[in-house]
C-alpha positions in Angstrom: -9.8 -14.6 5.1 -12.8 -12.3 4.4 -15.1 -15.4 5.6 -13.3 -15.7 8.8 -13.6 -11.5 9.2 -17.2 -11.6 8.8 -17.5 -13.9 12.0 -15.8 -11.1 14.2 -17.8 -7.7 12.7 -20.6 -8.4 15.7 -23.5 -5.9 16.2 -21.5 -3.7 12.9 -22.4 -3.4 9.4 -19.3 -4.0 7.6 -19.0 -4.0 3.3 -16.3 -5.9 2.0 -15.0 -5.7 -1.6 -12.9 -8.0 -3.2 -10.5 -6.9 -6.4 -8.1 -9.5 -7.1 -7.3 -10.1 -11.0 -7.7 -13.5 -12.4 -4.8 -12.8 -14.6 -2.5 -12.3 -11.2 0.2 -15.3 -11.8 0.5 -18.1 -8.9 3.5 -16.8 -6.8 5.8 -19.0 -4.3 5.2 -17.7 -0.7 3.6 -19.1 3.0 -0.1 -19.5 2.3 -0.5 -19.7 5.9 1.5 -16.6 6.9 0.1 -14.3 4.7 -3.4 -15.5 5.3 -2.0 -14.5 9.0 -1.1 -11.2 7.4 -4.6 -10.2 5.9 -6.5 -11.5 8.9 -4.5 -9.1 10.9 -5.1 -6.5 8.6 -8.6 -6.9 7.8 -9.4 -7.4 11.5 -7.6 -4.3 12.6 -9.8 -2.6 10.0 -13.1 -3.8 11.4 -12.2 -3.0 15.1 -11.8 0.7 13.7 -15.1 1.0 12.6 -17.7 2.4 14.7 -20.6 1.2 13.6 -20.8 0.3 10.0 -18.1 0.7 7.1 -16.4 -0.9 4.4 -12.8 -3.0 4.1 -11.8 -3.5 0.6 -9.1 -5.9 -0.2 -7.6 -5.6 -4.1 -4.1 -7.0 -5.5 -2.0 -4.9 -8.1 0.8 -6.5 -10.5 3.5 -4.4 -10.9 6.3 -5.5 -13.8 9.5 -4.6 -13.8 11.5 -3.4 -16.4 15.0 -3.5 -14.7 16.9 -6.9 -15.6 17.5 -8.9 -12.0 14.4 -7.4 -10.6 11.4 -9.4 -10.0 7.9 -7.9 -10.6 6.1 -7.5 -6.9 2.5 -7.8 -5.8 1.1 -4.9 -4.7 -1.9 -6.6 -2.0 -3.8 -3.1 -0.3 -6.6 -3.7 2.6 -8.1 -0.6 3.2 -10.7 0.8 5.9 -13.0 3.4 6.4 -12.6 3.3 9.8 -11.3 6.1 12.4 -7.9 6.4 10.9 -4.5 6.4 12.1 -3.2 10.1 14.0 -0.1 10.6 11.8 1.9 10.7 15.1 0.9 6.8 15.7 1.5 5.9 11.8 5.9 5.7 12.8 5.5 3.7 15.6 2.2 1.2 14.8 4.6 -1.7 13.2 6.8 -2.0 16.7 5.9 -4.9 18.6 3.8 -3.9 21.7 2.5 -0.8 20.2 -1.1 -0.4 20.6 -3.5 2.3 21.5 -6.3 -0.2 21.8 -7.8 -1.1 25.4 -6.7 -4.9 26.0 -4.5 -4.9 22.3 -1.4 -6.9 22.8 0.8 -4.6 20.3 1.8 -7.8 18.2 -0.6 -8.1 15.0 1.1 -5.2 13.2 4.7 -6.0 14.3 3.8 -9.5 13.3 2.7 -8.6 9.9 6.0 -6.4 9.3 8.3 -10.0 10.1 6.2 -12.1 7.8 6.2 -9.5 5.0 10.1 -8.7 5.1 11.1 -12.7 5.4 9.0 -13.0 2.1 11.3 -10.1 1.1 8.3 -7.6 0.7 7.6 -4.3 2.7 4.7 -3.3 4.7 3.3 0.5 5.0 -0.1 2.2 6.4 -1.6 5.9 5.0 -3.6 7.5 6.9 -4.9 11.3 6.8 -5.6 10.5 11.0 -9.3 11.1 10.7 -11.2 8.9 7.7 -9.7 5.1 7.1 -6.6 3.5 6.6 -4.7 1.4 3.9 -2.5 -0.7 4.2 0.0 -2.1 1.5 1.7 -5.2 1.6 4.6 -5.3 -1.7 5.7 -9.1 -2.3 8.1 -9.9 -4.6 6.8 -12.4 -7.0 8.8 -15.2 -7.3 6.9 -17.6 -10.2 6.0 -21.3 -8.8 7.9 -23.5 -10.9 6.3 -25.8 -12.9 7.0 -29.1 -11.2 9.6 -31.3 -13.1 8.4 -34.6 -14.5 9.8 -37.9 -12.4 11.7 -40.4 -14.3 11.7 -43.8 -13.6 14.8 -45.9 -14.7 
């Protein structure tokens, strides 16, 4: 994802940080899709930075003490772009929504669907005036360890 960003920064100098643990368990979700997801997310991050900035990208495990209640993934992408006016942050997620020139409105509504059929939520934060973060919650739902094939 962050190689594919770095094609589309153009004439800006963009930082990008990577924290992902190497002790975060494989989980079962759409590899695809939530590539999709971060490439939205990183890429709306780039287009609101002037003229040079940083996008950091780090993944949080969070386990659960409740019985029944899987632990979830905590994945933030975060910007030090323009920011978000607070009275945009309610409305940014619906599909057509955009306050960019030539913006179809669909990256962040598509990001919302993707997240929530994976059974996880997505939020932005904003102060309105310095960066944005994002945070995309997935519950984590183990890969099962493949069972062996028997042969009669």
């Amino acid at each position: 994802t962050i190689q594919i960003a770095r094609q589309q920064t153009g004439n800006k100098k963009v930082d990008f940080s990577i924290q992902i643990p190497s002790s975060l368990p494989a989980f079962r979700l759409d590899p695809e899709q939530l590539q999709q997801v971060l490439l939205n997310l990183v890429l709306n991050g780039i287009q609101a930075i002037e003229e040079e900035g940083a996008i950091g990208v780090t993944a949080v495990l969070y386990t659960s003490e409740a019985p029944n209640r899987p632990d979830i993934v905590e994945i933030s992408v975060t910007d030090t772009g323009r920011g978000i006016p607070a009275e945009n942050l309610e409305r940014i997620f619906r599909p057509f929504y955009t306050t960019r020139l030539g913006g179809t409105g669909l990256g962040l509504s598509l990001c919302r669907r993707v997240v929530s059929q994976h059974g996880g939520t997505v939020t932005a934060e904003s102060d309105g005036n310095h960066g944005s973060r994002f945070v995309v919650r997935l519950p984590l739902r183990e890969v099962e360890e493949p069972k062996e094939a028997y042969v009669n």
